[in-house]
N, C-alpha and C positions, 0 to 999 in steps of 0.2 A: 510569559506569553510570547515576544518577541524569540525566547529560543524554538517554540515548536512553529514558529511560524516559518522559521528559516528549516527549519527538515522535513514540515509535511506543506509548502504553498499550497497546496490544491483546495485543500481543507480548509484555508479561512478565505480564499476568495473570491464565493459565491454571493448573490445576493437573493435571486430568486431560486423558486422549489425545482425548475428546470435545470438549474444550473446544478442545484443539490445534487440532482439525481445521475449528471453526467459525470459530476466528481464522483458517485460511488460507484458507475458503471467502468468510469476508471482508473481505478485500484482496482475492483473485482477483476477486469481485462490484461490487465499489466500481471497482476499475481498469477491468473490463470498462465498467460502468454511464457512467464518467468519459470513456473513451477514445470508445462511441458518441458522449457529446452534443459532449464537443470536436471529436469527429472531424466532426460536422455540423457545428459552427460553425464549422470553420477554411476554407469554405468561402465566408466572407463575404469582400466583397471589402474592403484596405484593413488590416482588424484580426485577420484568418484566420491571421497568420502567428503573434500572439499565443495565440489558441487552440490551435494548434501546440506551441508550448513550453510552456500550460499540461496539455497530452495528455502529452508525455513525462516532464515533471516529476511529475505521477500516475501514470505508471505505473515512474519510477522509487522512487517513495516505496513502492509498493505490493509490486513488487519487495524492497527494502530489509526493508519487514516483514516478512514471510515466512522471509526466510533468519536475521534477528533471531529470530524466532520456532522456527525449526528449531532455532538455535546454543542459547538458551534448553534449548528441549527435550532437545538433547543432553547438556546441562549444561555447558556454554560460558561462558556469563553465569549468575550467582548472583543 
C-alpha cells in the first residue's frame, strides 16, 4: 500500500466527495494537458516516436489514478 502511495499521492489524500472529485478532475486535466503537448511533439521528425510513448505512459498513469482513487473511495484500500 505504502508503494502506491508514494507514485499516485493524489489518490489516497482525500477525505471528503469534494475533494474526490478534484483529484479525478486532476488526472483527467494533467492527461488531457500532457496528451496535447506530446501529441504536438510526436510530430517531430526522428524523436516523435519518443513523445509517443511518453503520451501513452501519461495517460496510462492518469488512468491508473483515477481508478486507485475510485477503489480508495469505495473502501478498497485503507
Amino acid at each position: 500500500m505504502d508503494f502506491l502511495k508514494k507514485f499516485f499521492p493524489f489518490s489516497f489524500k482525500f477525505e471528503t466527495t469534494k475533494q474526490f472529485v478534484w483529484t479525478i478532475i486532476l488526472y483527467c486535466v494533467g492527461a488531457f494537458v500532457a496528451g496535447i503537448i506530446f501529441g504536438l511533439m510526436s510530430n517531430i521528425p526522428f524523436v516523435g516516436w519518443m513523445f509517443s510513448i511518453a503520451s501513452y505512459l501519461t495517460s496510462l498513469y492518469a488512468t491508473a489514478g483515477v481508478v486507485f482513487s475510485i477503489l480508495y473511495k469505495v473502501g478498497v484500500f485503507k
